[in-house]
Every structure is written in structure tokens, then in C-alpha cells.
N, C-alpha and C positions, 0 to 999 in steps of 0.2 A: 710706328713710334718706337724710338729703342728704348727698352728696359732700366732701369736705374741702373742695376748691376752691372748693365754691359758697360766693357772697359775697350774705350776704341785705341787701334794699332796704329800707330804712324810709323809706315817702314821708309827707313834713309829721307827724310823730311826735309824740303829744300827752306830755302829766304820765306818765301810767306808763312810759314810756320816756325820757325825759329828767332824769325823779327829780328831788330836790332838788339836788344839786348836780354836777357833771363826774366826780367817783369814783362815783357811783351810777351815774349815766347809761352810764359803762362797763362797769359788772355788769351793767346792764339788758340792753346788749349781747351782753355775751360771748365776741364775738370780731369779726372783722375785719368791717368791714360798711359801706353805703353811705346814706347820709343825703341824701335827693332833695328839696328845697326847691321846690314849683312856682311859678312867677315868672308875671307878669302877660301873657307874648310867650312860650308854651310850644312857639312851635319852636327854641328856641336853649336852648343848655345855656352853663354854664361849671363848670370842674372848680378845685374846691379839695382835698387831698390835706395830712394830719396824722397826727402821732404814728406814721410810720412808723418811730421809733425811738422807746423805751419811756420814754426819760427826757427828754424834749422836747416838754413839754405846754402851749405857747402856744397853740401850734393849734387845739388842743382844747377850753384853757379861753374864749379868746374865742367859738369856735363856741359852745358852750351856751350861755353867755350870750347870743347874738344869737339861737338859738333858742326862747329862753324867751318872747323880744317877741314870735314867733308872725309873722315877719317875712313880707312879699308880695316876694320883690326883681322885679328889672326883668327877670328871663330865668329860667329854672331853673338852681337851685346842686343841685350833686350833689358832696357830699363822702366823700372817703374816707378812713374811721378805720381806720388801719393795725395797730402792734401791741396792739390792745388786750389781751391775755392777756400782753403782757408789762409794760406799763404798770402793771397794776393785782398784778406779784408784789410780795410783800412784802418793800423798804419800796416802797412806791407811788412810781411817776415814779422812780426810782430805775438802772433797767437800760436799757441802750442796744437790748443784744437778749440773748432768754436763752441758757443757752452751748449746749443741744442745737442752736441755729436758725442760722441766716443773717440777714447784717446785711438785712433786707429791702429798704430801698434800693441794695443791688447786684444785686439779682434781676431786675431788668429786660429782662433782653436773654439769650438763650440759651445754656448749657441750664437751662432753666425745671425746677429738680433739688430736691427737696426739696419739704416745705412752702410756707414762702414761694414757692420759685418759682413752683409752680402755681397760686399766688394771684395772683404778678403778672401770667402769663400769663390769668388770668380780667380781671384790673385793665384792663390793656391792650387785648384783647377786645369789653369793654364799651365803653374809650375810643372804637376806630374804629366802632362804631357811634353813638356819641353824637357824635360831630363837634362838640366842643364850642368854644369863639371861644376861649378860653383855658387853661392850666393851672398855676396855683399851689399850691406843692408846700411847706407852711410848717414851720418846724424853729428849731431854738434850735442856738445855740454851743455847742460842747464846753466851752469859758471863757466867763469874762463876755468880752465888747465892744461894741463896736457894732453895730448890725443894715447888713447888705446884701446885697442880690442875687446868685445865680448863676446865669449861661445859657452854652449852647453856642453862640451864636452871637448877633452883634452887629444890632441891626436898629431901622426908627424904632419900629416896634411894640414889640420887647422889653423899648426902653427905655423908652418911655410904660406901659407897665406896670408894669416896675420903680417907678417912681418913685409908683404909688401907695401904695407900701410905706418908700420910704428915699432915699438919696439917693447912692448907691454902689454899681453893678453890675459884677459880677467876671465877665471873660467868659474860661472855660477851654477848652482844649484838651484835656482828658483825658476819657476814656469808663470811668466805670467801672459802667454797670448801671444808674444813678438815674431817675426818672422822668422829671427836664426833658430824657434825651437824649431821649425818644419822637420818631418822626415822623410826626404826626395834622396833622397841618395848618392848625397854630395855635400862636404862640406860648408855651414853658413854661418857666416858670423855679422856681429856689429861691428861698424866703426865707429869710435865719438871720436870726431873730427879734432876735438877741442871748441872752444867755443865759442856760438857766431860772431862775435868781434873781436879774435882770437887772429892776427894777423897769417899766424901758421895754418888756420884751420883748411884752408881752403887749396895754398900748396898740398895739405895731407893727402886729402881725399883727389887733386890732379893725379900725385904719385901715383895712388896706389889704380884709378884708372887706368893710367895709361899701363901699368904693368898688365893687369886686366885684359888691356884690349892687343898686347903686342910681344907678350910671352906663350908661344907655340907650345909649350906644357909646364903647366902653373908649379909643377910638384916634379920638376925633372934636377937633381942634379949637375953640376956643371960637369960634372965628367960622362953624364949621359947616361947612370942610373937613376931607374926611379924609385932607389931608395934612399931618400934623400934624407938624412942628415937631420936632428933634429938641431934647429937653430941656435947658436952659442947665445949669442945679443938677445934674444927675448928674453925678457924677465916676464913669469908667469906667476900668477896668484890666484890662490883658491878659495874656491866657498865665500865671497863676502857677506856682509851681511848689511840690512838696507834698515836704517835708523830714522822710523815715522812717525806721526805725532800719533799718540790714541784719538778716536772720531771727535772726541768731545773735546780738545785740547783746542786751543791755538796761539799761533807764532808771533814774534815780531823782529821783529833785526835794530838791535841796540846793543850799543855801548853796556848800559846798565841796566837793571830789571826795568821791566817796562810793568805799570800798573794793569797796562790792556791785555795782555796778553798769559796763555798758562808758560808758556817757553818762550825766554829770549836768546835769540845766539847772535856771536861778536858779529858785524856787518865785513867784517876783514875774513869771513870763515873758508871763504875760495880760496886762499893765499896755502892752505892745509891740504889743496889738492896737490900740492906738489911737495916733493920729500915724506917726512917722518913726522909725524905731531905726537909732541913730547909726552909723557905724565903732566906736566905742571903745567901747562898748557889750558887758558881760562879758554874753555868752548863757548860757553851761554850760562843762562842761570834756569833753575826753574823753582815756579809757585810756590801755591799750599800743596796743589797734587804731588810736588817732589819728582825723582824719575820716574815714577811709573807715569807721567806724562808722554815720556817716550816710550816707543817699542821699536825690539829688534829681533825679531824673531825669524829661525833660521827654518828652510827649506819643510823641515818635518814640522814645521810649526809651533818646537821649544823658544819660549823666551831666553833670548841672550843679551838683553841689553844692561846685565850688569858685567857682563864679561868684557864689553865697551866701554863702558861710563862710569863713572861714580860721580858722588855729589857732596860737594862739601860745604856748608852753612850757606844752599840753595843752591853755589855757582858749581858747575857738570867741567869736568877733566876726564880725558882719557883713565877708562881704569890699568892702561899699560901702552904703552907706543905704540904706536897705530899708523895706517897706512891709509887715509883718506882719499875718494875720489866723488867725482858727480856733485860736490858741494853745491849747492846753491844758494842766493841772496832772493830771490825771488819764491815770494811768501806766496804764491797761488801753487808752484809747482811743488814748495814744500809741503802744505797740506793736502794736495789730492794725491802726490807720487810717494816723496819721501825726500827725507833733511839731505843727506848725503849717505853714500856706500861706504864701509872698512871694513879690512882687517886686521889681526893683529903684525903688527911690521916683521915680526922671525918668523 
């Protein structure tokens, strides 16, 4: 009888396992499991890593697609299909994570507690013995917006990676469990795809695959050094900050204040993930609790959420131009995660 934790391999997986289309392929599955592509140079790996949350399926659907060509890439791809048992509850793609589980991207880092934990501690496991040249971790937006990067740290690698993917790397300070905190000894980041009915999301995360699977060195220069060049076209941003209700708070998405709720924000707040969101700029309103409904507190655990926000007779504006990402409309992922990410736009 196999173990919970064990995470079964499927190397180079034909039609009965891939099925007719990405919902099948997941049944075929059944649950979390590892897709080993052998590449033409099999002592090197690279890790691609999807659908660790259930309703964020670019990852996914571009992987089957690129598996159907019966692809040779230039190294072994070994990817991991994360929630699949949650993915495929009904309606399908629909749940972030189901409510008995844990968000599985905070499982990362100890105590490895539950289910998921003990998968990621298998996940991880398997990483340092694969020592693999990279790890790309692909995911969709909470809201629609633009697809960009996220890493723990700033580097010429990280960012020649990023950029096979977008053109926007968001480099955080917070640690909360994800996979790209790992330290394997190789570059890892996030991709947000954009968001799963984001028409682009899904080209995003094909790109930067196939760069993945068909670039002989990921971090070579085109004149054939490997010291390449830190990228002109990435625009990089530092340190944001993640703006969440306090425990006791809760949201609503309105127009105008809402009676029910301690924070209202404008239902149009996604549209801020793209560009600059102004000073004058109406966000939402808040209560009798006022902004200390919100919190924003940064890496070391100061509060910064007036260096964000201010509030004026109730209704919350930027306290200076800002640079909005991750918004979201969806009032479950706003109270368990967080409302949206900024920084200040200079």
C-alpha cells in the first residue's frame, strides 16, 4: 500500500495517460504527481512546478499541450502537478485549495503538518537530489492583469530567467513557505501567468516553457559568454508590501459602503493592476474601525500601511502613487491571503 506522501513519476507518459485533453489527463492522474520529460543531455534536470493551487490552470494547460508533440527538450523537464484532487472538484479549476487542506504553496518550509506538508517535504526531497539548473513555479493571478515574476532575491541569473517569461520581476522580502524560497542551488522563481481568463495567460507560461525545454544554457549570452548581461526590458521592483484585512475585519466589493462589511473596495480594483494608481484615486471605504482595518506590514513585521493608504471621511486613497499588483475581486482569497500587493510607483 503506497504512503500518502509518496508522489508517483510518470517518465515520457504516452495517450493513456495524457488522454484527450488537460481534465482527463488529471483523472488519469489522480493526484499529485511528477511528469519526467527525458531531454537529449540526461545529466541535467530543470524543474517546472503547476497547479499548486486548484484554480490556476495555465500551467497545466500549456504543459499537455507541449506534451502531446511528444517533445525531446534540451535537458530533462521534470514537472510537478500539484493540487490535482483539488483542481478537478466540481466546478473544475474553480478552488484555490479545498477547505479540509492547506494553501499548498505555504507548505514549504517546516512543520511539514498535514497532507500537503508531507508532500512538500517529499517535493523538496526529491529537489536536492535532482540538483536541477532551475525552478519555475507557474500560477495565474487572483484578478486579471499582467503576467510577472516573483523571486527572493535579485540576481543576473534570476533575471535572465525571468524574462523568458515577461518583462516585470517583483523581488520580495517575505517568506511565507512557497516553493521559489527553496535553497537548492539554482535559481527559482514564480510566474503569475496573469489571470486564469486572462486570454494572454496561457501563451505566457507556452513561452517561457518552451524557452525552458529548448535553450542549451538558460544564462548564456548570445555572443557565447556566460556573463550575461543584465537585462535592459525588465522593469524590476522591490520589497512590496501585501495589504490584509486584520483577523477580525471583513470585506465586501461595492460601489459604496456596504453596512455588512468592516472594508469596502471599488469592484473595478483589478483595473489598478495595471499602470500607476493615482493619489485621488477612491480605493474602497472603511468602517467605525477606520484603516487600522487594514494591515500592511513589511518583512520585519513594522506596520506600513499608512505609508499606502490614507483615509478620508471613511473613503481609503493611496497615500502617494503606487504601483498595484495581485488585486483581487474575490472576497475569500482577500481574507485568507491578502487585498492586493504595492509599492510606491518611484
Amino acid at each position: 500500500m503506497r504512503s500518502e506522501q509518496e508522489i508517483p513519476i510518470f517518465t515520457n507518459p504516452g495517450k493513456e495517460i495524457l488522454g484527450q485533453d488537460a481534465i482527463q489527463f488529471l483523472r488519469n492522474l489522480g493526484r499529485t504527481s511528477w511528469i519526467d520529460i527525458k531531454g537529449v543531455d540526461e545529466s541535467r534536470s530543470r524543474v517546472i512546478t503547476t497547479l499548486l493551487h486548484g484554480n490556476e490552470p495555465s500551467g497545466l494547460l500549456s504543459l499537455h499541450r507541449w506534451l502531446l508533440t511528444n517533445p525531446r527538450p534540451v535537458t530533462n523537464i521534470c514537472v510537478l502537478i500539484g493540487a490535482v484532487d483539488t483542481a478537478l472538484e466540481l466546478p473544475i479549476f474553480a478552488h484555490r485549495m479545498l477547505p479540509h487542506q492547506r494553501d499548498f504553496n505555504r507548505c514549504f518550509r517546516a512543520p511539514f503538518d498535514g497532507l500537503q506538508g508531507r508532500l512538500a517535504r517529499s517535493i523538496i526531497e526529491r529537489l536536492e537530489l535532482l540538483q536541477p539548473e532551475c525552478i519555475c513555479d507557474i500560477h495565474n493571478t487572483s484578478g486579471t492583469g499582467p503576467s510577472f515574476v516573483i523571486a527572493t532575491a535579485d540576481g543576473t541569473q534570476t533575471r535572465v530567467l525571468a524574462e523568458k517569461f515577461c518583462r516585470r520581476m517583483i523581488v520580495t522580502d517575505f517568506r511565507l513557505g512557497s516553493v521559489m524560497e527553496l535553497k537548492v542551488g539554482c535559481p527559482a522563481i514564480t510566474i503569475e501567468c496573469g489571470g486564469a481568463q486572462d486570454s494572454e495567460a496561457d501563451e505566457v507560461a507556452s513561452q517561457g516553457l518552451e524557452c525552458i525545454a529548448t535553450e542549451d544554457d538558460l544564462f548564456m549570452q548570445g555572443n557565447g559568454s556566460d556573463m550575461y548581461d543584465l537585462p535592459d526590458e525588465l522593469e524590476v521592483l522591490f520589497s512590496p508590501l501585501r495589504v490584509e484585512l486584520v483577523p477580525v475585519a471583513t470585506i465586501a466589493y461595492e460601489e459604496e459602503p456596504s453596512e455588512l462589511a468592516d472594508v469596502s473596495i471599488t469592484p473595478t480594483i483589478e483595473h489598478q493592476n495595471y499602470g500607476v494608481t493615482h493619489q485621488d484615486y477612491r480605493l474602497g471605504w472603511v468602517g467605525a474601525g477606520g484603516l487600522p482595518s487594514l494591515s500592511a506590514r513589511d518583512a520585519a513585521g513594522q506596520e506600513q500601511v499608512h505609508t499606502l493608504l490614507r483615509e478620508d471621511n471613511g473613503w481609503i486613497y493611496p497615500a502617494q502613487n503606487l504601483r498595484i499588483f495581485m488585486a483581487t475581486t474575490n472576497a475569500t482569497i482577500a481574507a485568507t491571503d491578502c487585498l492586493f500587493y504595492a509599492v510606491p510607483a518611484n
